[in-house]
C-alpha positions in Angstrom: 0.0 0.0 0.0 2.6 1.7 0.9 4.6 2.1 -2.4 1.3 2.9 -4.1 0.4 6.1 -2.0 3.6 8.1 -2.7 2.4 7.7 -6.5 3.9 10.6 -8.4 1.1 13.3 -9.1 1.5 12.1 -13.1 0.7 8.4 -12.9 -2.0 9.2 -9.9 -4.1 11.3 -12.9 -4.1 8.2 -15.0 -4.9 5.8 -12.4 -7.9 8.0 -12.1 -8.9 8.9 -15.8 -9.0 5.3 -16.4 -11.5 4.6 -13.2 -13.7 7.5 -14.8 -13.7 6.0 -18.1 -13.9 2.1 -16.8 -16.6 2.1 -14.0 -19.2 0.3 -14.9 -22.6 0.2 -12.1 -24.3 -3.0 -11.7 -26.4 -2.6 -14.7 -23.2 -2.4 -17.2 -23.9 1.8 -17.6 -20.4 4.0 -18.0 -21.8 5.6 -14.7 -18.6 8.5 -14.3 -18.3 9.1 -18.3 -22.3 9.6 -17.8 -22.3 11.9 -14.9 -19.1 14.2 -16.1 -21.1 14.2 -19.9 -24.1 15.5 -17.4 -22.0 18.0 -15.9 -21.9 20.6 -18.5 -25.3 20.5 -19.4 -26.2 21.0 -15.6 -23.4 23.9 -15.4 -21.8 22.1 -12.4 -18.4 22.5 -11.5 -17.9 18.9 -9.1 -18.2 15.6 -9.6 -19.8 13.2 -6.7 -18.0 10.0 -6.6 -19.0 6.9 -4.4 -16.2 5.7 -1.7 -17.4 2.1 -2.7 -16.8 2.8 -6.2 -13.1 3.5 -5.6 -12.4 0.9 -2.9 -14.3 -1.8 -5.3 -12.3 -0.9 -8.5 -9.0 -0.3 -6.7 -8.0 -0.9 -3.4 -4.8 1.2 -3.6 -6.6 4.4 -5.0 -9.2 4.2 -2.1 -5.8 4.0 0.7 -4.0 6.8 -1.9 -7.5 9.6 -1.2 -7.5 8.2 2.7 -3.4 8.5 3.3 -3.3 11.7 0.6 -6.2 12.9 0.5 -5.1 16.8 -0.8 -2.4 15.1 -3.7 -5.3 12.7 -4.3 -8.3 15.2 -4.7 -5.9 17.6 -6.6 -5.3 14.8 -9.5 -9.0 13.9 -9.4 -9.8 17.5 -10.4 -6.9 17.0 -13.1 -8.7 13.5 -14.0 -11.7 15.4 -14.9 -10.2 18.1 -16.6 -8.8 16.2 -19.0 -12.2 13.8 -19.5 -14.0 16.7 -19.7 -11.9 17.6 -22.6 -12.9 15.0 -24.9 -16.2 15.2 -23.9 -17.1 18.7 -24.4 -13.7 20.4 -24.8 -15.1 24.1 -24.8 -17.2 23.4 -21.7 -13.8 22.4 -19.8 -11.8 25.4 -21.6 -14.5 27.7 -19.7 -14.7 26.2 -16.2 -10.8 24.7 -16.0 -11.0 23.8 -12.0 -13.2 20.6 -11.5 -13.8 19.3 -8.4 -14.3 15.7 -7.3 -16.4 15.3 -4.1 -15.9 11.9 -2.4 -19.3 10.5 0.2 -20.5 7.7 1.4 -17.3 7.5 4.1 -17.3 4.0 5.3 -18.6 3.5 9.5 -14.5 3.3 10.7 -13.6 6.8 8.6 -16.4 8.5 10.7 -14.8 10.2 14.1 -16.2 11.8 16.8 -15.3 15.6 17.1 -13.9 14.9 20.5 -11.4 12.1 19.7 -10.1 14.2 16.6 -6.2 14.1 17.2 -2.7 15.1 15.8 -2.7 11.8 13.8 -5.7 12.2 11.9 -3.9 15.5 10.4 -4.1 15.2 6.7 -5.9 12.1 6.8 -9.6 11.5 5.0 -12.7 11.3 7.6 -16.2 12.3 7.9 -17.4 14.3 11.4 -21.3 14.4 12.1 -22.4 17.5 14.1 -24.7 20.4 14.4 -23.8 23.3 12.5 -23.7 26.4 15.5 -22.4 29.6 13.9 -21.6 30.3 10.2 -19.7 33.2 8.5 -21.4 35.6 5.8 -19.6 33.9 2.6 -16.4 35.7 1.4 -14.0 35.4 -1.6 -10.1 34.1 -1.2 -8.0 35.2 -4.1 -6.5 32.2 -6.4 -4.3 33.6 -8.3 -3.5 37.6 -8.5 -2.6 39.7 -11.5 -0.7 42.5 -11.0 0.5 45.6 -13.0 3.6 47.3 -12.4 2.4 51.0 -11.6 6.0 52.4 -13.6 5.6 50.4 -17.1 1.9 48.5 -16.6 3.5 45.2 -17.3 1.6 42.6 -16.1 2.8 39.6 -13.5 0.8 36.7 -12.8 1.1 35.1 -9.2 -0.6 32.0 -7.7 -1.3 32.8 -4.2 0.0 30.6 -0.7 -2.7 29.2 2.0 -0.8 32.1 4.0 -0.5 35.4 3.3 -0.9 37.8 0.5 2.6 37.2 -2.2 2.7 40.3 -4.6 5.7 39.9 -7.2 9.0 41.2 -5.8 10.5 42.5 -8.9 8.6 43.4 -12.7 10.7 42.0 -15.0 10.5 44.5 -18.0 11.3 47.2 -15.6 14.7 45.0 -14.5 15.4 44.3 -18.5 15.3 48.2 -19.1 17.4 48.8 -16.2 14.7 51.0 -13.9 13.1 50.9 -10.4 9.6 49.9 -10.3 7.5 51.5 -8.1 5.7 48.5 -7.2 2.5 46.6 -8.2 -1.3 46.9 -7.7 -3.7 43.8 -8.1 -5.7 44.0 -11.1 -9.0 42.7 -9.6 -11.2 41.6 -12.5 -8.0 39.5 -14.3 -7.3 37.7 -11.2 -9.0 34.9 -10.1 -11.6 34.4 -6.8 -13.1 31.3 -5.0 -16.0 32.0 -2.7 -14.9 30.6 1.1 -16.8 30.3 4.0 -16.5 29.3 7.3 -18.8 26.9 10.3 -18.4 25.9 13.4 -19.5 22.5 13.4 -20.6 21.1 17.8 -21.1 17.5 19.3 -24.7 16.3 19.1 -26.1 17.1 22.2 -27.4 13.5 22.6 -24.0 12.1 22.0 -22.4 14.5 24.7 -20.8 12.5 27.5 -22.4 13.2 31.0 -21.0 16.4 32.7 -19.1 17.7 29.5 -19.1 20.4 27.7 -19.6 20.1 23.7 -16.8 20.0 21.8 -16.9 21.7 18.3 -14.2 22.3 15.5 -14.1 25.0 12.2 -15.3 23.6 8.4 -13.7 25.7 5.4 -16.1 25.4 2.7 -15.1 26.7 -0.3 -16.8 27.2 -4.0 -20.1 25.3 -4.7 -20.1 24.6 -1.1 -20.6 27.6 0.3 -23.9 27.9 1.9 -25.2 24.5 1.6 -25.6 24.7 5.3 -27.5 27.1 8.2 -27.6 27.5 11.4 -29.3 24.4 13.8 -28.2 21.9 10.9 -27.5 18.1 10.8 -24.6 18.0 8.9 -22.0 15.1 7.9 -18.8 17.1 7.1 -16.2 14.6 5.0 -12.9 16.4 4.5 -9.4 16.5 5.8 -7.9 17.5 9.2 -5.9 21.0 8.2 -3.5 22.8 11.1 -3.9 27.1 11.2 -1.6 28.7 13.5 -2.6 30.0 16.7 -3.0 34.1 16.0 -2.1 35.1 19.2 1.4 33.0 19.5 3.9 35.2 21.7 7.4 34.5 21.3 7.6 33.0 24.7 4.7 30.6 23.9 5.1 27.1 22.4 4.2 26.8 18.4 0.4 25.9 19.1 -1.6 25.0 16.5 -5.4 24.3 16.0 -7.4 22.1 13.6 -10.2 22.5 11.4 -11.1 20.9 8.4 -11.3 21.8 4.8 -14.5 19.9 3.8 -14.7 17.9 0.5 -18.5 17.4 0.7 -21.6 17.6 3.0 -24.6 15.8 3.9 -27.3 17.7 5.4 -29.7 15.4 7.2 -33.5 16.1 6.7 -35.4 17.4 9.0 -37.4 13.9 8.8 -34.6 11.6 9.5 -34.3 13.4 12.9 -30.5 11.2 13.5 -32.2 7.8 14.1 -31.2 4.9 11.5 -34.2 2.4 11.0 -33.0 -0.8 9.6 -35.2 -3.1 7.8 -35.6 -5.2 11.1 -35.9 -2.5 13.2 -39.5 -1.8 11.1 -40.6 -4.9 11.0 -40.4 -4.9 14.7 -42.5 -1.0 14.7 -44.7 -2.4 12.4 -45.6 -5.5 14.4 -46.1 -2.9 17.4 -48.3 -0.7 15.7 -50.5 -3.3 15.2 -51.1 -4.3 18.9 -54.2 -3.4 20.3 -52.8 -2.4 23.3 -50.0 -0.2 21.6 -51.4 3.5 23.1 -51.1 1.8 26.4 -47.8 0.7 25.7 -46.0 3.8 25.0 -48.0 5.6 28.2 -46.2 2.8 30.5 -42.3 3.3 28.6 -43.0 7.5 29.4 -41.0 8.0 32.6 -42.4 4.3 34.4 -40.4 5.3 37.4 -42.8 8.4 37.8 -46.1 7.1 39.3 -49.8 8.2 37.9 -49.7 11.1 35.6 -52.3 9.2 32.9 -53.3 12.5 31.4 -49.9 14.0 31.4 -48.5 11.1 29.8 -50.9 10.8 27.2 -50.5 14.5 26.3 -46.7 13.8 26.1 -46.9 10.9 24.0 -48.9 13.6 21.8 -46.5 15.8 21.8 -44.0 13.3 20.7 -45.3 12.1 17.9 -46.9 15.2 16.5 -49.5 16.8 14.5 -49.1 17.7 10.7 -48.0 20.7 9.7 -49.1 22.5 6.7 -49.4 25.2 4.3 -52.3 26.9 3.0 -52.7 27.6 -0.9 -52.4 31.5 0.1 -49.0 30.7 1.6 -49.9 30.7 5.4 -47.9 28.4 7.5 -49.5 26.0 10.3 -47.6 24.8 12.6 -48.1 20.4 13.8 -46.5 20.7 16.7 -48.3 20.5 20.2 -46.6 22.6 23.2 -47.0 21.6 26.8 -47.2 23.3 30.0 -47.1 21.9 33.6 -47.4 24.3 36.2 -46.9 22.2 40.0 -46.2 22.3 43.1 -42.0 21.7 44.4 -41.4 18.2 44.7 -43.8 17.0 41.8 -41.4 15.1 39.3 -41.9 17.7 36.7 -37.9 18.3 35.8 -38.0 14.2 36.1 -40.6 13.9 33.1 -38.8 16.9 31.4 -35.5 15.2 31.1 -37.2 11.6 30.6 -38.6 13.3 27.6 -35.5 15.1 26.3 -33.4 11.5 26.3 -36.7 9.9 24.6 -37.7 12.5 21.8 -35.1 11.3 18.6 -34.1 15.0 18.7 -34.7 16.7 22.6 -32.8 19.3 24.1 -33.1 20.0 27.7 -32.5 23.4 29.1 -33.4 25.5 32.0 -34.8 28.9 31.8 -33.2 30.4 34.6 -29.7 29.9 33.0 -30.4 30.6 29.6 -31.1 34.0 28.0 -33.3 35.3 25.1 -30.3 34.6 22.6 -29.3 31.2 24.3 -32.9 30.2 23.5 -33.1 31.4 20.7 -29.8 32.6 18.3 -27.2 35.6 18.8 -24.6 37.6 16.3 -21.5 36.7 18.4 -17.8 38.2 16.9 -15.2 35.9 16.1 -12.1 36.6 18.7 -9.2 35.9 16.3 -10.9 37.3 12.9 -13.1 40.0 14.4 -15.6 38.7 12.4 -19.7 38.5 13.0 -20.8 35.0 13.2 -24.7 33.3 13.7 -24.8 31.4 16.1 -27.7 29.0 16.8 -30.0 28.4 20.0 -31.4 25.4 22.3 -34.8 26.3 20.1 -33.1 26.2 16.2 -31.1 23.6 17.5 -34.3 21.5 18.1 -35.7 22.1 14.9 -37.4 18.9 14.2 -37.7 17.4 18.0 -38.6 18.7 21.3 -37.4 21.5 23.3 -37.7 20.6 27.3 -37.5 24.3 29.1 -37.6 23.6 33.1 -37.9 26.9 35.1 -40.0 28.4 32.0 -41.8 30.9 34.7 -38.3 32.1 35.9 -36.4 33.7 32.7 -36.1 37.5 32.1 -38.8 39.5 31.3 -36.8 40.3 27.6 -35.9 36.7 26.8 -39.7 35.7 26.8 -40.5 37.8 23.9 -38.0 36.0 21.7 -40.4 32.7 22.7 -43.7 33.9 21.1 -42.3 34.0 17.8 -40.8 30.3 18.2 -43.9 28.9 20.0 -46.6 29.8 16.6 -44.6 30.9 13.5 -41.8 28.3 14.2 -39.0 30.5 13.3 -36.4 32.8 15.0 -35.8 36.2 13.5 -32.5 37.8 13.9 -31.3 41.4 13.1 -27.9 42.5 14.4 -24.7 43.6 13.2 -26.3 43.9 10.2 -26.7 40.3 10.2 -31.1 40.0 9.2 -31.9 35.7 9.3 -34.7 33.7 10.2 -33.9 30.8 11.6 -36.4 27.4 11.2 -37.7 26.6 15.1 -39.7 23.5 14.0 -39.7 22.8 17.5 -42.6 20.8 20.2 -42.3 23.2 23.7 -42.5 20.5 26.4 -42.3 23.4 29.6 -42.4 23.3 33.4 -42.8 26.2 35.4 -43.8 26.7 39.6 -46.4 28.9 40.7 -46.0 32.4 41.7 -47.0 32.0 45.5 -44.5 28.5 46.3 -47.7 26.1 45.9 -51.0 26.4 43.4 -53.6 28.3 44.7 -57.0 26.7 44.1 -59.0 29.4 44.3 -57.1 31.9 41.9 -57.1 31.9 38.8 -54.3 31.0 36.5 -52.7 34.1 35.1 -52.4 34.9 39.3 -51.0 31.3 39.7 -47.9 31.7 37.4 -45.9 34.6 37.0 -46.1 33.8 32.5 -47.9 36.5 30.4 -51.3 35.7 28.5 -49.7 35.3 25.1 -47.5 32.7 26.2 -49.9 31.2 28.1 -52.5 31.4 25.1 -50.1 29.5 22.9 -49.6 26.3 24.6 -52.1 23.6 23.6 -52.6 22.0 26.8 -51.7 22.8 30.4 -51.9 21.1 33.4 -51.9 22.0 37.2 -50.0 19.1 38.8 -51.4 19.9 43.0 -49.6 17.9 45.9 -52.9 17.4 47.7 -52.6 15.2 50.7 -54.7 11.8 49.8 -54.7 9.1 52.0 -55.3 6.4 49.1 -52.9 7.8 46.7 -50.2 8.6 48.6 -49.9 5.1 50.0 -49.9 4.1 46.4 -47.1 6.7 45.8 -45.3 5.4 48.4 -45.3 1.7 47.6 -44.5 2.7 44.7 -41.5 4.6 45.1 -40.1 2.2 47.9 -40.8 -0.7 45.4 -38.2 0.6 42.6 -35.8 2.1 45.7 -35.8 -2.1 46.5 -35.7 -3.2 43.3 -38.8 -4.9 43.3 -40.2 -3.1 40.2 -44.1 -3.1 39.5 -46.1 -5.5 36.8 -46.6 -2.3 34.7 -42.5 -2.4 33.8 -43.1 -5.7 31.6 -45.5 -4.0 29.9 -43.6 -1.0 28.2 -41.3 -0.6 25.3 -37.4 -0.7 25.4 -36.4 3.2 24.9 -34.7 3.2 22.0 -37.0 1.3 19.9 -39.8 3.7 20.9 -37.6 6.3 20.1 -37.0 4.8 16.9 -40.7 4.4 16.9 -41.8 8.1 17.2 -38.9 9.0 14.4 -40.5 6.4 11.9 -44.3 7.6 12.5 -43.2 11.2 12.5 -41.1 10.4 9.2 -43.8 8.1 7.4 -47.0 9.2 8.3 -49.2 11.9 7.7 -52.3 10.9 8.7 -55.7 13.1 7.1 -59.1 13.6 9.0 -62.0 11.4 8.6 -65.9 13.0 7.8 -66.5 11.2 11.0 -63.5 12.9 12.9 -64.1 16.2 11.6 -67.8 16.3 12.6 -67.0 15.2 16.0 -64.6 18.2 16.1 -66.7 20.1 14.4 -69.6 19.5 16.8 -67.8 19.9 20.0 -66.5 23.2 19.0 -70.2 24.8 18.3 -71.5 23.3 21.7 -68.8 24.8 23.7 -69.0 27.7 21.6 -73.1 28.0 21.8 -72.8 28.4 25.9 -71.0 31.7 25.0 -73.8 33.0 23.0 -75.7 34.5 26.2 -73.9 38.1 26.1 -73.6 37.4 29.8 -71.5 34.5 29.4 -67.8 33.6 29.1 -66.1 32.7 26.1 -65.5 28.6 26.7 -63.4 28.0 23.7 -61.5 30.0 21.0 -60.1 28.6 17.4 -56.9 28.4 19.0 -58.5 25.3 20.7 -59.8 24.3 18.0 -56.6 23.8 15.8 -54.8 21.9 19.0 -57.6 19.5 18.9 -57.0 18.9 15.2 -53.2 18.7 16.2 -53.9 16.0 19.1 -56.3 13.5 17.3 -53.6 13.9 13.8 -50.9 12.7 16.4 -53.1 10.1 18.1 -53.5 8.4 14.6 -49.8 8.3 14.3 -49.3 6.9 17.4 -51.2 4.1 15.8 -49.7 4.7 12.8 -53.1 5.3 10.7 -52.9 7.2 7.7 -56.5 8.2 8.7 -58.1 10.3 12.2 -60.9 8.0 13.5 -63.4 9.3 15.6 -61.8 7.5 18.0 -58.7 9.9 18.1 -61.0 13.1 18.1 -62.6 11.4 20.9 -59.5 10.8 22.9 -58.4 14.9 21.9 -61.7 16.1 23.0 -60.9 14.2 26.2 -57.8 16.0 27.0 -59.1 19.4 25.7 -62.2 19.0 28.1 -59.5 17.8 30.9 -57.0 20.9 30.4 -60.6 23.0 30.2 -62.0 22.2 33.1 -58.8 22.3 35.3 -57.2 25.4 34.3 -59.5 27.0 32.1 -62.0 27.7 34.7 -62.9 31.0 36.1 -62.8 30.3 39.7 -65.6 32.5 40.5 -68.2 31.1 38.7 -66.4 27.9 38.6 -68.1 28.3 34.5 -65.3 27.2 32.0 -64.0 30.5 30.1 -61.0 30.8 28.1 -60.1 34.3 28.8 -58.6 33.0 32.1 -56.0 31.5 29.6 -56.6 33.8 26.5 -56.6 37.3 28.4 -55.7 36.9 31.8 -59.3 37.5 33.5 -61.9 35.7 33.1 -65.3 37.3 32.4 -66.7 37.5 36.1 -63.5 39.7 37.1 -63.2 41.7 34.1 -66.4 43.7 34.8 -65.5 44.4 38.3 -62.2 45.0 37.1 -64.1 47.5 35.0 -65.8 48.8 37.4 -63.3 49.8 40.1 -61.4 51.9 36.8 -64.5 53.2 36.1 -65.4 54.2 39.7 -61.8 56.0 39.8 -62.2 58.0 36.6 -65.9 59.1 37.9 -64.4 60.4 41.5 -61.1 61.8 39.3 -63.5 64.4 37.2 -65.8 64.7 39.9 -62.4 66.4 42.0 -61.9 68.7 38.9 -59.2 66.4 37.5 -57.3 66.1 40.6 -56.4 62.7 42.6 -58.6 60.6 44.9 -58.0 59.0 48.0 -57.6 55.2 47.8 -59.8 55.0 51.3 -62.9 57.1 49.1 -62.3 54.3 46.1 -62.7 51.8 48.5 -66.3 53.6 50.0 -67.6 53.7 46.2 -67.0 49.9 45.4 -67.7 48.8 48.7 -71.1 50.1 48.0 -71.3 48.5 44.3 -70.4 45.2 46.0 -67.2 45.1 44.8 -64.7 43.1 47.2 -62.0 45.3 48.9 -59.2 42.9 48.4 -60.1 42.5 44.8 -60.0 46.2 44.6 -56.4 46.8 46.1 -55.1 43.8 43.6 -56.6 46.0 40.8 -55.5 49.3 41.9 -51.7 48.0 42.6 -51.9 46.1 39.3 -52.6 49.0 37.4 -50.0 51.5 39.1 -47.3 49.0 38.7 -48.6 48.7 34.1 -48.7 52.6 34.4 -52.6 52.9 33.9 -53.0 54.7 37.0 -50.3 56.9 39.4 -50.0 57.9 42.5 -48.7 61.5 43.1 -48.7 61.8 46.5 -48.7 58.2 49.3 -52.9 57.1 49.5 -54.0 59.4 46.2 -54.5 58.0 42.8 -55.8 59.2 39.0 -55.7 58.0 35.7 -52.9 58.6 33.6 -55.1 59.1 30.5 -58.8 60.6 31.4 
């Protein structure tokens, strides 16, 4: 082997030529002489050849590009050249640089970001990552031409990996005996090549416990650039390439640092979500799918250490598998995916099902909203140290495109950060604009959140929007949300404990033999989110349908709360799609509208409730207040503005508000809440300590 990979250049461009000319596929077709013939009609400039293809027609040629890769890749682009000419000899004339771009890296040449080391240098691999931060694309000069600014002679030079090389001396100049006064590039002769530059990081599901990710730099240059964005899947196959350290001192040891100049790249789909199905790996998912007792099943493998929870389960198993997205003929998007909210008491498992659910989802992210910020969440323009040079860099939410994002502590991040959230949670996208850096990112993301109530523990009799410290149009996007209470229950918390103690001894319950192995359900959920897109039935629609105008038809009494809102309506389309492909049904029975009404009327009833009236209304959820308190809400403003004009424009005391409600029937506590509400939103002020008036009469 040996021998055969220190191949002068010469013999090395024949070796190739004649693989171009004498592959044949399995059907007998001239597949490389096809493909280059292709290539000028298509206007390409590279050529995608197989790995197989070389290691099956000549073992040494496949060690020569692994060993060599930059001698070998340099006489592949010769190879073609000179094919190219007797194919179409003007089309090569034109282009002159060919490339030849190698894939299909065999499972050994792939290596892990972290375990990249000084002996892979120069060697041929393939790295898998997420693509974190990308450079805007620029152009690297090839080869200069410069004219002599004495005689306007002009000097051609090729230009070094380092450095900018200007010609020392202009020959006519020397020849006539005369000083030149130096050269200036002549931009339009000389020759450009588009480059561009990625940070490539570790999958976070392949990060080691405790670690932080590793990532290295991908120099893409030509038809490469911009293949990729930020939050991508990409395979990178290339060679390992050393750069000098910028900031070497003289003191310092000659450090170095790797990155690697890419050959090709693989971008995976959105759909594959990183999880390889073999064909016995869907015979076994298609044997499941069939079992009557599958939805039960995949309840009993989410969290089985985590006792009870039916309805929180179910809604995650939902969540998992998905709704279908889609896109209007009039271009609007709508988005599949179901968010989540638990709001509980301390102690209730909640960051336990949160990261159950990140390690189960075939692409989940886990992160904590106290310790991230708006542009951890979502992406930030960050500068380059050594370049100076603006990069975008990707967040926990673009990073999930395609999976589940997990956010534990959702109540407790910064008032800013939430903002950057809203856009995520409906469009799906993250839009960007700094440093004159304007993206939108894709966010294609399920929210799977947990947050504690404002007061240490759930207050049953306030209302939600008092209960957690999250504004309305967050609230008002998540699909479902459930109040998880620690209410002391003689029956059920023996349960609990048995329960607990049981797996604490090792003594697991009956329910354990009846769940699915992790990582063929998370191979489940990739295939049924990949394969199927189921459609509604008549029957499915109509039961929507029908449940939507009943709910809607208490609200018809101008007296009455709102019970239910389209918004509602669209998550129960969302939950009964995903419930048929957790069956894996092309079609929504009116079985699975059944089961989403279920959850709907759940997630209604327990949150959606005005506490008051104990009548369900939406605008608990939708606006903050639910009907009952908005008119006495109302009325205390009202009350205020009436006593304001009354004292010629001038403030009232709080103790006279309290007199005039007091005497509508208007609860004094409920008043204060109002009145210190409003001060703190800047509705109303206080000039003086005890006196109040509207800012605007």
């Amino acid at each position: 082997m040996g021998a055969q990979v220190v191949v002068q250049s010469i013999p090395l461009v024949e070796q190739i030529i004649e693989f171009f000319k004498d592959f044949r596929s399995a059907d007998g077709r001239e597949k490389y002489r096809e493909l280059i013939r292709r290539m000028s009609a298509e206007n390409s400039i590279s050529l995608v050849v197989d790995f197989e293809d070389i290691l099956s027609y000549d073992k040494t040629l496949a060690d020569a590009l692994i060993e060599t890769p930059a001698t070998f890749l340099e006489a592949a682009s010769k190879a073609v050249y000179e094919v190219m000419a007797i194919e179409n000899a003007e089309y090569a004339q034109r282009v002159k640089n060919f490339h030849v771009r190698v894939r299909g890296l065999p499972e050994n040449l792939h290596v892990k970001i972290r375990d990249i080391r000084a002996k892979h240098l120069g060697k041929f691999l393939a790295v898998e990552g997420i693509v974190t931060k990308i450079s805007p694309v620029k152009q690297e000069l090839i080869e200069g031409v410069f004219k002599c600014k004495t005689c306007g002679f002009e000097v051609s030079v090729k230009q070094e990996p380092e450095g900018f090389t200007k010609p020392s001396v202009c020959p006519r100049c020397e020849e006539e005996g005369r000083k030149s006064q130096g050269f200036v590039l002549e931009v339009e002769k000389s020759t450009f090549a588009d480059i561009q530059k990625f940070v490539l990081q570790e999958k976070p599901e392949e990060l080691p416990p405790g670690q932080l990710p590793r990532s290295i730099e991908v120099v893409v240059r030509e038809d490469l650039a911009d293949i990729v964005r930020p939050g991508d899947r990409a395979t990178v196959i290339g060679f390992v390439r050393v750069e000098e350290d910028k900031k070497l001192l003289k003191s310092t040891p000659p450090i170095f640092h790797s990155y690697i100049e890419a050959n090709y790249i693989e971008v995976a789909t959105k759909e594959s979500l990183d999880v390889e199905i073999t064909p016995e790996d869907e015979k076994k998912i298609l044997e499941l799918s069939r079992r009557s007792d599958i939805e039960e099943l995949v309840l009993n493998s989410i969290a089985p250490s985590i006792y009870g929870y039916k309805e929180i389960k179910r809604a995650i198993a939902l969540l998992l598998f998905g709704g279908v997205p889609k896109i209007y003929p009039d271009g609007v998007r709508v988005r599949g995916d179901i968010h989540v909210l638990l709001i509980g008491d301390p102690g209730t498992a909640k960051s336990q099902l949160l990261r159950y659910v990140a390690g189960l989802a075939p692409r989940g992210i886990y992160t904590s909203g106290k310790g991230a910020s708006a542009a951890g969440l979502t992406a930030a323009v960050v500068r380059e140290k050594n370049s100076g040079e603006f990069y975008l860099e990707a967040g926990a939410l673009v990073l999930a495109d395609g999976g589940v994002a997990c956010i534990d502590e959702f109540d407790k991040m910064e008032a800013r950060d939430r903002v950057s959230i809203h856009e995520a949670m409906e469009q799906q996208t993250v839009s960007i604009a700094k440093a004159g850096i304007v993206a939108t990112l894709n966010a294609r993301a399920s929210i799977l959140a947990a947050a504690n109530p404002v007061f240490g523990r759930y207050l049953p009799g306030r209302n939600i929007s008092e209960n957690i410290d999250l504004p309305v149009t967050i609230l008002s996007r998540f699909d479902l949300i459930f109040v998880i209470k620690d209410v002391p229950d003689r029956e059920r918390d023996k349960e609990l404990a048995q329960y607990v103690v049981d797996f604490h001894g090792e003594t697991y319950p009956d329910l354990l033999s009846k769940t699915i192995p992790a990582d063929l359900l998370k191979k489940y959920i990739a295939y049924a989110r990949k394969n199927v897109r189921p459609k509604l039935s008549p029957e499915a629609k109509q039961k929507i349908v029908d449940y939507y105008v009943a709910m809607r038809a208490r609200s018809e009494d101008p007296n009455s709360p709102i019970a239910i809102t389209p918004r509602q309506l669209e998550a129960l389309i969302r939950l009964a799609e995903a419930r048929a492909r957790l069956h894996l049904r092309t079609i929504v029975t009116s079985e699975d509208a059944d089961v989403a009404i279920e959850l709907m009327e759940y997630f209604l009833r327990n949150v959606g409730i005005d506490t008051t009236t104990r009548t369900i209304d939406i605008d608990t959820i939708m606006t903050g207040q639910p009907k009952s308190q908005r008119e006495k809400l109302i009325a205390v403003l009202d009350t205020i503005k009436f006593l304001v004009r009354e004292n010629n424009g001038e403030c009232v005391s709080i103790e006279d508000v309290m007199k005039e409600v007091a005497a509508k029937g208007i609860d004094e506590r409920f008043a204060k809440e109002v009145i210190e509400k409003f001060t703190e939103s800047g509705e109303l002020m206080e000039p003086r300590k005890g006196c109040i008036k509207p800012v605007n009469l």
